[in-house]
C-alpha positions as CSV (number, residue, x, y, z in Angstrom):
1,X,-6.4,-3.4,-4.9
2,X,-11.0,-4.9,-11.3
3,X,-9.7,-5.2,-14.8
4,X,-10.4,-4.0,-17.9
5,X,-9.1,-5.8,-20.7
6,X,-8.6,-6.1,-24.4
7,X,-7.6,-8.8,-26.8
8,X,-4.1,-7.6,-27.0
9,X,-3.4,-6.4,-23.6
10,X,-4.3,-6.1,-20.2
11,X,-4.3,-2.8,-18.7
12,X,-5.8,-3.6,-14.8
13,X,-5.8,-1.7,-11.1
14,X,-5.2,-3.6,-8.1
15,X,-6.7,-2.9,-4.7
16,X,-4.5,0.4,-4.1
17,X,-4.7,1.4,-7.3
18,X,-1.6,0.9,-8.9
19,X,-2.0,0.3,-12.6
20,X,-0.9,-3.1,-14.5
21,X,-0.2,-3.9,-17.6
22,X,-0.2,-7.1,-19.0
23,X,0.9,-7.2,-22.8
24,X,0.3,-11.1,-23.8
25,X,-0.1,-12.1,-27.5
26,X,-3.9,-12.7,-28.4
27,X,-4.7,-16.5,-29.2
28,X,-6.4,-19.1,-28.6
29,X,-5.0,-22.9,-26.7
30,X,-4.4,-25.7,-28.0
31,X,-7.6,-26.8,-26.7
32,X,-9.5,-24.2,-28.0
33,X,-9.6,-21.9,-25.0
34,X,-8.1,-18.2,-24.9
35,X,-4.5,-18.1,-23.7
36,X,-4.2,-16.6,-19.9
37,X,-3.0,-13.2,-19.6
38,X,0.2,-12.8,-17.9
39,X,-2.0,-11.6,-14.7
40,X,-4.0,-14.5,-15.0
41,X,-1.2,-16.9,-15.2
42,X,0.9,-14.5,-12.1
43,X,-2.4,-15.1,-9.7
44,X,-2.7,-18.8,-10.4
45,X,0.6,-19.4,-9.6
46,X,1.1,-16.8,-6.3
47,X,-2.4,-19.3,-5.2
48,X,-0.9,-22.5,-5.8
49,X,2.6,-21.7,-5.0
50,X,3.7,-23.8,-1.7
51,X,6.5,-21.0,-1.0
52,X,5.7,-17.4,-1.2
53,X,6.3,-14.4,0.7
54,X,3.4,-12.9,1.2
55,X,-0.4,-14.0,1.0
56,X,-2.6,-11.3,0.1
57,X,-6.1,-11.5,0.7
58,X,-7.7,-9.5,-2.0
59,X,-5.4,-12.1,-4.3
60,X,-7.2,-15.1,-2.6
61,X,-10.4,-17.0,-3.6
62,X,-13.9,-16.5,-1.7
63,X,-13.6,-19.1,0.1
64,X,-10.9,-18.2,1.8
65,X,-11.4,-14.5,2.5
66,X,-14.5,-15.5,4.2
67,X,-12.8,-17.8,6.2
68,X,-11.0,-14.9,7.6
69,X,-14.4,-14.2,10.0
70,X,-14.3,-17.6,11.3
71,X,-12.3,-15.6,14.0
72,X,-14.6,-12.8,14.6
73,X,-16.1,-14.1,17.9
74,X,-12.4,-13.7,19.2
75,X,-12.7,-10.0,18.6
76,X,-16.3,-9.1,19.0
77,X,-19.7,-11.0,20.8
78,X,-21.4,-12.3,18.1
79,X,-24.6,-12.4,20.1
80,X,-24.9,-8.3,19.7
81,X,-26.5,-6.8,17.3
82,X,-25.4,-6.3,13.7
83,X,-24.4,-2.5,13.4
84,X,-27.1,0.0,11.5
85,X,-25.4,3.2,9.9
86,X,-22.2,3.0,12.3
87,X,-23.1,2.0,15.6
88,X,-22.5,-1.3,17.2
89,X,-19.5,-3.1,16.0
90,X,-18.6,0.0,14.0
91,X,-18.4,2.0,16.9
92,X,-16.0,-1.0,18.7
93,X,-13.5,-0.4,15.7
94,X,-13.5,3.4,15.9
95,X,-12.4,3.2,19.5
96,X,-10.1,0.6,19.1
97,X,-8.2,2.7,16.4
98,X,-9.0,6.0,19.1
99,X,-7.3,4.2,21.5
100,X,-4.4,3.1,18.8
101,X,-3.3,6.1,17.8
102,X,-4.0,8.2,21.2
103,X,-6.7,10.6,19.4
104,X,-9.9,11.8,21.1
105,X,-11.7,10.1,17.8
106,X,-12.1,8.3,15.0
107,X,-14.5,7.2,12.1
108,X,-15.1,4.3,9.9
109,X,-15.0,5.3,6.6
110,X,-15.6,2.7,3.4
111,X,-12.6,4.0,1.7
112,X,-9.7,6.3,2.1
113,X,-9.9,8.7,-0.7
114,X,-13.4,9.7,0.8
115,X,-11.7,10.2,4.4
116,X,-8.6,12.3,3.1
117,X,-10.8,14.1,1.5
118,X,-13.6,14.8,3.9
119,X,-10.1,15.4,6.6
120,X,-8.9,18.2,4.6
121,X,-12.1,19.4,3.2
122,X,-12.9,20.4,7.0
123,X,-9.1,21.1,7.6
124,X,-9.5,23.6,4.8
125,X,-13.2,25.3,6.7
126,X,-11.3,25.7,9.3
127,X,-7.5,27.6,7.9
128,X,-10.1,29.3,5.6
129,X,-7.2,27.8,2.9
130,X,-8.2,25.1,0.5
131,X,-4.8,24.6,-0.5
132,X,-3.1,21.6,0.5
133,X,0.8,21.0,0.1
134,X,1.8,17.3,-0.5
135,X,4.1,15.6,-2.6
136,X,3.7,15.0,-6.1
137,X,3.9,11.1,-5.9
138,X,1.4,10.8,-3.2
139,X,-1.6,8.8,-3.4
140,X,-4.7,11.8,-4.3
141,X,-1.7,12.9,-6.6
142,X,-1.3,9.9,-8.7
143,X,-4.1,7.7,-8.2
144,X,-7.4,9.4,-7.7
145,X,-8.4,11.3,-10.8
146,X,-7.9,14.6,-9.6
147,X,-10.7,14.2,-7.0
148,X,-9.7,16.4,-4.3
149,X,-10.0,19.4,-7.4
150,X,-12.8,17.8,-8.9
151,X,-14.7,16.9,-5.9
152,X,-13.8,18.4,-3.1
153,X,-13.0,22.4,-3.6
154,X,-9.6,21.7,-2.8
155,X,-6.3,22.8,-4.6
156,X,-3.2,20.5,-4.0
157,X,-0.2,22.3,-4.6
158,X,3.1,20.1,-4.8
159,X,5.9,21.1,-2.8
160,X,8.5,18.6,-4.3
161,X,8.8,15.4,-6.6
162,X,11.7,14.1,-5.4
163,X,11.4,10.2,-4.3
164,X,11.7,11.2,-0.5
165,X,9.6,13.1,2.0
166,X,9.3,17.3,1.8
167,X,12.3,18.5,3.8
168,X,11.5,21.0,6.4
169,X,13.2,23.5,4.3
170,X,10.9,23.0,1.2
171,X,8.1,23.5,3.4
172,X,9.1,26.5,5.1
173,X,10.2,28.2,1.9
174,X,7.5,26.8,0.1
175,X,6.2,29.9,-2.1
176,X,3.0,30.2,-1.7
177,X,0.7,29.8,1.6
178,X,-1.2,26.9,2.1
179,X,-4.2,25.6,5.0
180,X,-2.8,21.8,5.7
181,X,0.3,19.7,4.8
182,X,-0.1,16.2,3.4
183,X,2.1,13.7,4.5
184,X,1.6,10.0,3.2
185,X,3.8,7.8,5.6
186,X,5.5,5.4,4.2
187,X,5.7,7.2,0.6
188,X,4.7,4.5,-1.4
189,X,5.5,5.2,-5.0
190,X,9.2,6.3,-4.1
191,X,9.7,2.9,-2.9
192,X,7.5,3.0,0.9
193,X,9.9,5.2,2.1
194,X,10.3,7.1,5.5
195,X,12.4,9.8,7.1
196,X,13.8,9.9,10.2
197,X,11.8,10.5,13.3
198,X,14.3,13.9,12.9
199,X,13.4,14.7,9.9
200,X,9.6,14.5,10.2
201,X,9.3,16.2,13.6
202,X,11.3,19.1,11.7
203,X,8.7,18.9,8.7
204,X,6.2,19.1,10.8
205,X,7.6,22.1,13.1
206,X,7.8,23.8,10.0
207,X,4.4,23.6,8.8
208,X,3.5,24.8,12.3
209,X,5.5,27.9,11.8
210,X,3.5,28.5,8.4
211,X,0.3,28.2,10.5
212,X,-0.6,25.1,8.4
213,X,-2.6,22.0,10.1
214,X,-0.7,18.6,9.6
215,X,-2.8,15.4,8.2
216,X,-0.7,11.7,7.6
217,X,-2.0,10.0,4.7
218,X,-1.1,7.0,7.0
219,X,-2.6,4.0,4.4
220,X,0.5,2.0,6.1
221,X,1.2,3.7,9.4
222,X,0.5,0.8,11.4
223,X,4.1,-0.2,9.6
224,X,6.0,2.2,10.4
225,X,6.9,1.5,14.7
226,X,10.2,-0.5,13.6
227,X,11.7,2.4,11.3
228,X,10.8,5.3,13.4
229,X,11.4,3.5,16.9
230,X,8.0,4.9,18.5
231,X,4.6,3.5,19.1
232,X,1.8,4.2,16.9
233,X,0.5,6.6,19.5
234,X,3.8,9.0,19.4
235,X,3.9,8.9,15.5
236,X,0.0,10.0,15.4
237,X,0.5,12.6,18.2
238,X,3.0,14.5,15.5
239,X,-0.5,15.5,13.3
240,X,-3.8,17.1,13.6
241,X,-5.7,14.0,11.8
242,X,-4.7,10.8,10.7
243,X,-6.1,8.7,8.1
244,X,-5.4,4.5,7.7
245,X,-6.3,1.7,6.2
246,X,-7.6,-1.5,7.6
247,X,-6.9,-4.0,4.4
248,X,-3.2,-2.8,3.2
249,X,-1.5,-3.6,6.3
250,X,-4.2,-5.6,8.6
251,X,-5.6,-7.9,5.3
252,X,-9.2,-6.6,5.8
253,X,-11.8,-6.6,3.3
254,X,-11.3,-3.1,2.7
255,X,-11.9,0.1,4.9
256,X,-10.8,3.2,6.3
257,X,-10.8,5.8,9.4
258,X,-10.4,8.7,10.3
259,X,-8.9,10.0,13.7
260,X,-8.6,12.8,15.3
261,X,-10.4,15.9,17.7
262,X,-13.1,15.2,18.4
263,X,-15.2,17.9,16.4
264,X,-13.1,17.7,13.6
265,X,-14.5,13.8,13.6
266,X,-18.1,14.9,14.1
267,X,-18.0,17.1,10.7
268,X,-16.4,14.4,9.3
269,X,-19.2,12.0,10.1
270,X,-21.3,14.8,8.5
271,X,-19.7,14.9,5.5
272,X,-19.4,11.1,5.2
273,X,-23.3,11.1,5.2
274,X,-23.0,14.0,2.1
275,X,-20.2,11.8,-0.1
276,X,-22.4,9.1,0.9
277,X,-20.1,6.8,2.8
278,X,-22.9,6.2,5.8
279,X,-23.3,2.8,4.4
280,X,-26.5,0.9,6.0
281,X,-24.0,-2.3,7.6
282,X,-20.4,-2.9,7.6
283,X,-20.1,-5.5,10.1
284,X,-18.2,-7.9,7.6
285,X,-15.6,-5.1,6.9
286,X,-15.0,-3.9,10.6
287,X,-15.3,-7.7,11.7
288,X,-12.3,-8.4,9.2
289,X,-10.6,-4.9,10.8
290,X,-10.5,-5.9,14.1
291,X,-9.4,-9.6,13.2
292,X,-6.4,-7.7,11.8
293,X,-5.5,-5.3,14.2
294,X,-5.7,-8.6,16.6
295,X,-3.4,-11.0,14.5
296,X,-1.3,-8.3,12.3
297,X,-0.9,-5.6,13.9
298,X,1.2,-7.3,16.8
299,X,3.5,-8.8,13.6
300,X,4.5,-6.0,11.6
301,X,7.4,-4.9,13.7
302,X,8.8,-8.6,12.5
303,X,7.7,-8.4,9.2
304,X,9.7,-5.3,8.6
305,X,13.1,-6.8,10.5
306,X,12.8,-9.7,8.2
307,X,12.0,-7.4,4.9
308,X,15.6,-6.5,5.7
309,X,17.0,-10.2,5.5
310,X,15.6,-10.6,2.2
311,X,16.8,-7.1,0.5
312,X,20.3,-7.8,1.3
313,X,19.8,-11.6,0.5
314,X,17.6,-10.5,-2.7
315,X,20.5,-8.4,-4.0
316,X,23.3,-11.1,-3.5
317,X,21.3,-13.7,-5.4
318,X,20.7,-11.3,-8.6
319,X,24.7,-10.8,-8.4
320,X,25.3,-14.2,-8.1
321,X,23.2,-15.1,-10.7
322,X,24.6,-12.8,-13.7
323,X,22.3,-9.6,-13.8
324,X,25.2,-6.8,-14.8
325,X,23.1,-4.5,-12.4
326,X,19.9,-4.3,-9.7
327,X,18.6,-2.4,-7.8
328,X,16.8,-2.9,-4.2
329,X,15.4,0.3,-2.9
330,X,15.5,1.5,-0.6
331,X,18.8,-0.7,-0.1
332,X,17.9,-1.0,3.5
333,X,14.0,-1.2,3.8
334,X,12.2,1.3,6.0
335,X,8.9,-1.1,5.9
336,X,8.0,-4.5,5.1
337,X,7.5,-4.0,1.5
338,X,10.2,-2.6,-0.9
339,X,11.1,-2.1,-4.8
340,X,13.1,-3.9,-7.0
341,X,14.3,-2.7,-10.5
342,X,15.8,-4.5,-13.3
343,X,17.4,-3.5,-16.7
344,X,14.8,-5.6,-18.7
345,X,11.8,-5.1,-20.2
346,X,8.8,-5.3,-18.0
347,X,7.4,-8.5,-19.9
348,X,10.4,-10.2,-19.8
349,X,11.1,-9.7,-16.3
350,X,7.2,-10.8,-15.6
351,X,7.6,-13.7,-18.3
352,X,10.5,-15.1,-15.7
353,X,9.1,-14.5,-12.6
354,X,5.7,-16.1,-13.9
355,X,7.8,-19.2,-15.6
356,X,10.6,-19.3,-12.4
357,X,6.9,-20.0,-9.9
358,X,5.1,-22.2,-12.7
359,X,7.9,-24.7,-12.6
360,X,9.4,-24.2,-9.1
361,X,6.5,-23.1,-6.8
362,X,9.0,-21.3,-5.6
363,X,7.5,-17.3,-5.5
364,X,10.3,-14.9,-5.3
365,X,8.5,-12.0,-7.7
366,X,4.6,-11.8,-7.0
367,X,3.5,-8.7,-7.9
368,X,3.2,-7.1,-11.5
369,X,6.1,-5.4,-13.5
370,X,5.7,-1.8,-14.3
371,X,7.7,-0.4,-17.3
372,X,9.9,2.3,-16.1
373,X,11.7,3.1,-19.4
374,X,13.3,1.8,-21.9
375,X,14.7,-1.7,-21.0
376,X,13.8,-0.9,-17.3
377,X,11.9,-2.7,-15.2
378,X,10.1,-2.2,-11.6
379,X,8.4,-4.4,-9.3
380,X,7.5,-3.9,-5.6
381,X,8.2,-7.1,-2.8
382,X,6.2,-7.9,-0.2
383,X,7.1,-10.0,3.3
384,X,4.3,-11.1,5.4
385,X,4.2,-14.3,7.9
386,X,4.8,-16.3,4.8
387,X,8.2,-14.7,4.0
388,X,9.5,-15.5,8.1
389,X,9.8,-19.1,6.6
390,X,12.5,-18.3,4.0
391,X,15.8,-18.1,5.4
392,X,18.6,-15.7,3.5
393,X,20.1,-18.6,2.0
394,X,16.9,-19.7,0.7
395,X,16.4,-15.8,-0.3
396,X,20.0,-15.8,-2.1
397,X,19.0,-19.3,-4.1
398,X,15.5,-18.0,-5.4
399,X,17.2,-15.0,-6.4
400,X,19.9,-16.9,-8.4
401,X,17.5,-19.4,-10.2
402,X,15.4,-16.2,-11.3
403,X,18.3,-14.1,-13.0
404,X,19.7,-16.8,-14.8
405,X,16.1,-17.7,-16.3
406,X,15.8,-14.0,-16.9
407,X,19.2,-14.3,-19.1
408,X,17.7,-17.0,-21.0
409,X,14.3,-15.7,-21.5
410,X,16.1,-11.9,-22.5
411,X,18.5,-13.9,-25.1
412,X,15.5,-15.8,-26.5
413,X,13.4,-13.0,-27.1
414,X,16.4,-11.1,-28.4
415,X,17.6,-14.1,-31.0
416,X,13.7,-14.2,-32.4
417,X,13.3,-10.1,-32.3
């Protein structure tokens, strides 16, 4: 949101299932010990880094993510009983998220590629249509082996591969018929991007015409109230079923649901049994859920505002500093969490960012650099509570001090290639 690693190179997943590549020398320390990875060396310094900005759990030791429950009687009497196959606290967090998104149910699921897919596998019983138009960057697209195909009798046809949202036009000229539309909200692989609250009410008018049901991969949903202006209950009401996710946004241990009508959610709890997602106790992961809906959820609205200080503050600092180009996208974020790309090589650019927090604990560049071409260079930023601490000047200074060390460590590597 683990790794799988040779000698040469890393090659990892993290907890959404974006791939990382790590490409450190082989070789042993001077005291005898293998040499860190470049992920290795990234993590140790995101943990002991006293500025960051953002603090992801799955990122954190033990310790500390069990710390997380120290909370729990807050959200839930302890004194209950632990849940058996979905009841009890399971059954709280359902109808907290029912009540969320203003659906007549919903269902705890262990995982969201099983939800999605039990969603549109009873979507598609339903149209009598196992075809399901989404985009070709979306998350069963690019990250999930083909399972909706492989496991699921379903056939995802792509209505577009541009890094935006289907228009409504592409969707009511799409060429072929199809039982439900897709939509993963924010877009995360084209930079967490939204359209307007215009735009999508259009999209989804359009599948309507086409007699097509409406599902919102909506991994990050609960962060999209700032860009779209409406509560969690309006953006929900535009589709038949919503999915999200309780750790991407909330900082759970992990976990899913599922909400919708009220039958469509009884299949579903059918089908969970069949994929075998009716796990016998969950009470740690719905106990971490509703600690997140309590503390999180309330903040992401500020998160988001403040992703917007440090774009514009982020881009200023590269100038400043004497990169001949950048690029923040979307130039204006749409959610707390936003790309950067570089013209460097990935491993330089990570080289930097690891070398910039080693020596400064200063974290500007926490995630991993995915190659994007030749001398081109991608990373995505996040900005939780940690980030409200940084001011833009602060921003602006962290970004400086990283592009000149990225000039150095480019010439360097140039001089000895």
């Amino acid at each position: 949101m683990i790794a799988a690693m040779s000698d040469a190179a890393e090659s990892t997943s993290d907890t959404s299932g974006t791939t990382v590549r790590d490409e450190r020398p082989p070789g042993p320390e001077a005291g005898g010990g293998k040499r860190p990875t470049l992920r290795e060396r990234r993590i140790a310094a995101w943990r002991g880094a006293p500025r960051v900005l953002a603090r992801l759990g799955f990122v954190a030791p033990l310790r500390e993510r069990l710390a997380l429950l120290e909370a729990a009687g807050s959200v839930y009497d302890l004194d209950e009983m632990s849940d058996i196959y979905g009841d009890g606290v399971v059954e709280a967090l359902e109808g907290r998220v029912a009540g969320l998104l203003g659906t007549e149910a919903a269902a705890f699921f262990p995982t969201g590629t099983m939800a999605q897919q039990v969603a549109l596998r009873c979507w598609a019983g339903r149209t009598g249509n196992p075809a399901v138009a989404l985009h070709a960057l979306s998350h069963p697209e690019v990250y999930e082996r083909n399972a909706f195909s492989r496991v699921s009798g379903l056939r995802p046809v792509r209505v577009t591969s541009e890094p935006r949202l289907p228009t409504a036009a592409e969707v009511r000229d799409f060429e072929e018929p199809f039982g439900a539309l897709m939509l993963e909200l924010p877009l995360r692989d084209a930079g967490f991007v939204l359209p307007t609250w215009e735009e999508l009410t259009e999209v989804v008018e359009a599948a309507r015409e086409r007699e097509a049901v409406v599902h919102f991969d909506g991994a990050r949903l609960w962060e999209c109230t700032e860009h779209f202006g409406r509560s969690l209950e309006e953006i929900a009401g535009l589709a038949d079923s919503v999915y999200v996710s309780f750790y991407k946004s909330l900082g759970a241990f992990g976990g899913a649901a599922l909400a919708g009508p009220a039958t469509l959610v009884e299949e579903a709890r059918a089908w969970r049994h069949r994929y075998g997602g009716n796990v016998f106790q969950q009470f740690p992961t719905a106990l971490s859920a509703l600690v997140g809906l309590d503390r999180e959820l309330p903040r992401l609205p500020e998160y988001a505002a403040h992703a917007r200080v440090v774009a514009a503050a982020l881009r200023e600092g590269l100038a400043a500093g004497g990169l001949p180009w950048s690029r923040v996208h979307p130039e204006v974020p749409h959610t707390h969490d936003f790309q950067v790309w570089l013209p460097y090589d990935a491993e330089v650019a990570a080289e930097a960012a690891i070398r910039s927090a080693e020596e400064t604990g200063t974290v500007l560049f926490a995630n991993h650099w995915d190659p994007k071409g030749p001398d081109l260079a991608l990373t995505e930023v996040y900005v939780r509570a940690a980030g409200l601490e940084w001011t833009a000047d602060d921003v602006r200074a962290a970004a400086e001090e990283f592009a000149r060390r990225l000039l150095r460590e480019a010439a360097e590597r140039s001089v000895r290639a």
